[in-house]
N, C-alpha and C positions, 0 to 999 in steps of 0.2 A: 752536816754530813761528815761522817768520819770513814776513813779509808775501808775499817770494818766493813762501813754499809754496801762497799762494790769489792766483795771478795776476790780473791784469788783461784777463779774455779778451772781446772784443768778436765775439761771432760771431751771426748774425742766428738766430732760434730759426724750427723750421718747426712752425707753428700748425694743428692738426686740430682738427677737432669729438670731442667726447667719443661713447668707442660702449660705456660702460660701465652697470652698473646699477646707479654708488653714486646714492645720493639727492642729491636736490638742490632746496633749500628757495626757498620762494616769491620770487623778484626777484634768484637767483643764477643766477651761469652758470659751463660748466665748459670748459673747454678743455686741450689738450694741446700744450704749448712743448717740441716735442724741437731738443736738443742734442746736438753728440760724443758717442758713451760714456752720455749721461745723456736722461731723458724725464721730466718735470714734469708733473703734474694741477696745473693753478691755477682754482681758487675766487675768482669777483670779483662786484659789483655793479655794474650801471651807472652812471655818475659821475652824480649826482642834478644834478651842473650844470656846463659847461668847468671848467676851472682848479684844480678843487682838489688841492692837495697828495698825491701818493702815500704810500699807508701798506701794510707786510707784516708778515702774520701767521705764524709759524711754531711749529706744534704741537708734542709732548713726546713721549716713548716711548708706545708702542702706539697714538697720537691720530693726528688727521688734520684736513686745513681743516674739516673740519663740525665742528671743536671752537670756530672763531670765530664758527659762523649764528650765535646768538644774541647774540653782541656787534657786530657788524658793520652792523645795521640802526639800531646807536644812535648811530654815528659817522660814516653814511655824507652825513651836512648836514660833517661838517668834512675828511673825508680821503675819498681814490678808495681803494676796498677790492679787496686781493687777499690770498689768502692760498694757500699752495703746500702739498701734499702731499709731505713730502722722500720721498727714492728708498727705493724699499721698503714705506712705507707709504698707508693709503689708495689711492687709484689710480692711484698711479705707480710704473711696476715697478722691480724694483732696480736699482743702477747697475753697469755692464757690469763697472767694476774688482773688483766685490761690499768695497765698501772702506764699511766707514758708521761710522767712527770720526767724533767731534767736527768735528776738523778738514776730514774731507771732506762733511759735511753743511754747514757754514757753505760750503766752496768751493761746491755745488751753488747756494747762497743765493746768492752773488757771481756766479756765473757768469750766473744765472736777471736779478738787477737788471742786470748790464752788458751782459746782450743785449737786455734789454728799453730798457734807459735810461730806467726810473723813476727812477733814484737822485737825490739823496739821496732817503729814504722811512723813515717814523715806522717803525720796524721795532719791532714785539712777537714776544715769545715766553714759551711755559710750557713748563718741566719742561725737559727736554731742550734744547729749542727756545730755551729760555732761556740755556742756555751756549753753543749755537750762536750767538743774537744777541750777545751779551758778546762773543765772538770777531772775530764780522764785525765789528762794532763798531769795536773794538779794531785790525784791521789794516787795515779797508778807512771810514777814517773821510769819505773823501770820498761814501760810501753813505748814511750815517746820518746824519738830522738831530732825531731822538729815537729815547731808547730805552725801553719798559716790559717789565718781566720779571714774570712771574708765577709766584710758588713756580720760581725759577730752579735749574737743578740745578748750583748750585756747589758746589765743596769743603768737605766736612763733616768734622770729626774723629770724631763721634760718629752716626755711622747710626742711625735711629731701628730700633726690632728691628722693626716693620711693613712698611721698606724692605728690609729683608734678600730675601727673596724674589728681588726685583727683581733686587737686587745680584748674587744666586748665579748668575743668566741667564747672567752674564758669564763662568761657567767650562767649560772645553771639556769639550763633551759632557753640559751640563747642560741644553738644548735639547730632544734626543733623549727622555731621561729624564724632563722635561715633559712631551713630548705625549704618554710613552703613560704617566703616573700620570695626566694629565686628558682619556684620550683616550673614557671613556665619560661625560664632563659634559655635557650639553646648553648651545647657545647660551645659554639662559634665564641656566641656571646660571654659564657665566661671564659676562655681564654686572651680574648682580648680585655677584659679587664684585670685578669691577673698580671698578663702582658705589659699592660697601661702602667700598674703599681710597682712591678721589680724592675723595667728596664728604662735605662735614662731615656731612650731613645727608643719604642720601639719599632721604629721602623728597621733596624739593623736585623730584626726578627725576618729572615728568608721566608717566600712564601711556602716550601717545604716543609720546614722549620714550622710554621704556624699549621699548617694541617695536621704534623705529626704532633704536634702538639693538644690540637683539637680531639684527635682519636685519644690521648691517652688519657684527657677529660673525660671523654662518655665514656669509656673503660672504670675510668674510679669513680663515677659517679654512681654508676651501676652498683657499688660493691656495698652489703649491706653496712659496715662499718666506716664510711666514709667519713659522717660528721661526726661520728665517736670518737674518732683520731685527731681530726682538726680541734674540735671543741676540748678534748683532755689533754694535747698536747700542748693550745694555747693558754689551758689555766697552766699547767706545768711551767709554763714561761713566767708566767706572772706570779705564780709562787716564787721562781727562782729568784726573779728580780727583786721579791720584799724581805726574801731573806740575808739575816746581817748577822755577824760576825765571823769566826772565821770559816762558817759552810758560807759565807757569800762568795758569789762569782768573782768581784773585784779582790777580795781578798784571797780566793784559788789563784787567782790570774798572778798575783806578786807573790806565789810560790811556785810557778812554773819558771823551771833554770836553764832549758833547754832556746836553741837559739827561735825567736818567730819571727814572721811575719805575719803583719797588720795591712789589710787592702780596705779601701774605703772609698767608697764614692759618693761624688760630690753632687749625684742627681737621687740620692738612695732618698727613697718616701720611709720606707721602715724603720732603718737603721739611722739616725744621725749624723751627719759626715764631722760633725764637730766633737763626735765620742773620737775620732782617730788622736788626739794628743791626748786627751786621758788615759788611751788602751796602750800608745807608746809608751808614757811614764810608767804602768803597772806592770807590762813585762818587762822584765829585768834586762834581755838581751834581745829586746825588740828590732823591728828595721821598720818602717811605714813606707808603704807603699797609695798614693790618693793618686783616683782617678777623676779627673773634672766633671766629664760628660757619662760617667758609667751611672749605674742604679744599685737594688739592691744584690746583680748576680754578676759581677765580674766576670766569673771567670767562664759564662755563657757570651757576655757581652765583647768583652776584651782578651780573651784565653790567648793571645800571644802575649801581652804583655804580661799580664800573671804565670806565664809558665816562665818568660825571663826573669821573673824576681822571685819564682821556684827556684831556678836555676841558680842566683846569686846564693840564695838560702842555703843551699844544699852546698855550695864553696867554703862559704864561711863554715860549717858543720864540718867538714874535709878540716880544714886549716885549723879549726880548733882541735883534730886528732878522735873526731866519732869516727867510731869503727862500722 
């Protein structure tokens, strides 16, 4: 992939009111940025005061902005918070080209900041969302003026056997054969087993927390594109991962010059906890951050202490003279 392929489009987004029934937690708002071809749900708070620096969130396979509520309230005294629902998931429908490989999820990113003109903007991402951010990163560095990845879904040699699952989505016609071996599971049930997979611990999961979670299962489930998303976004990964040279992730990631942070947990089933020294050496001005007892969603799991080493992030970013 060459910087060509996620152009530089300036085109004014047309902004609606949301007419949906995802939830949406106390001092957020939700709005709809459609574009050409493509239609965004963005998740934001009110900027607690002028001027603060823009920061975006972008979520991992099957997640959605309500994966940042709970970190987002701890950051919002240092960065203006948004966070986007990519095409397909959460409440934004899929995009027209039905394309949700890597690279066209990072373009939907770039296209979403250059109409907006937040940019540059602390860009995070988990899972997925994490080799989406590496990427933007990477080609469009006049975007990014930090970056954190959490449990990033970069290139692994060795798949952990709990991520297989995930991985098999990626093969044609393994979609279909999903939904009808789990097509008598109740919502209940698969939320606790996605539960079971990304959190080290999920008892830490509030019973609230798990109900609202449960509604927004039968909500997506209901939606005719549901396994189209999961299943072409999962091969999207899996392409990303066997491609090699310089459009590889690993080789994006050691052109990203911007300061990151690295968060990795020591209970992750998906991600690897042992990719965190590989991901440190490839950013150039990395920090790592490893949580023992987290999984693969930090910053749902532990959102104090990842907002504290947002916070370090964004010093150093100060001290080296970003403006």
């Amino acid at each position: 992939m060459s910087s060509t392929e996620l152009p530089d489009v300036s085109v004014t987004p047309k902004v609606t009111a949301p007419t949906s029934t995802v939830r949406i937690a106390e001092g957020e708002q939700l709005r709809s940025a459609a574009l050409p071809g493509l239609t965004l749900t963005v998740r934001s708070r009110p900027p607690v005061r002028p001027g603060l620096p823009p920061a975006l969130f972008v979520h991992g396979l099957g997640g959605s902005s309500q994966n940042w509520s709970a970190l987002m309230p701890l950051v919002e005294e240092l960065v203006d918070c948004e966070a986007i629902d990519l095409p397909g998931f959460g409440d934004s429908p899929p995009p027209a080209d039905r394309d949700y490989s890597v690279t066209a999820h990072a373009r939907a990113v770039i296209r979403h900041l250059d109409a907006s003109g937040r940019g540059p903007v602390h860009l995070c991402g988990n899972s997925m969302g994490g080799a989406v951010a590496t990427r933007v990163a990477a080609v469009r560095p006049d975007l990014v003026r930090t970056l954190t990845l959490i449990s990033p879904a970069l290139p692994e040699l060795r798949v952990q056997r709990s991520a297989v699952p995930t991985a098999l989505l990626a093969l044609p016609g393994a979609a279909p054969l999903f939904a009808r071996l789990t097509r008598d599971w109740s919502a209940e049930e698969r939320t606790r087993g996605v539960t079971a997979l990304c959190y080290g611990d999920p008892a830490r999961v509030t019973p609230e927390g798990f109900r609202h979670a449960v509604e927004e299962t039968e909500r997506r489930m209901a939606l005719p594109y549901f396994w189209e998303a999961m299943s072409r976004s999962s091969r999207g990964i899996v392409d990303a991962y066997t491609l090699g040279g310089q459009h590889g992730l690993w080789r994006q990631a050691e052109r990203v010059l911007v300061p990151t942070l690295l968060v990795y947990g020591g209970r992750d089933r998906l991600v690897s906890y042992r990719m965190a020294r590989r991901a440190a050496a490839a950013f150039c001005r990395s920090r790592l951050l490893t949580l023992p007892d987290a999984g693969h969603v930090a910053m749902m799991e532990y959102p104090e202490r990842v907002a504290a080493a947002f916070r370090d992030l964004l010093g150093e970013d100060q001290d080296s003279g970003g403006s």
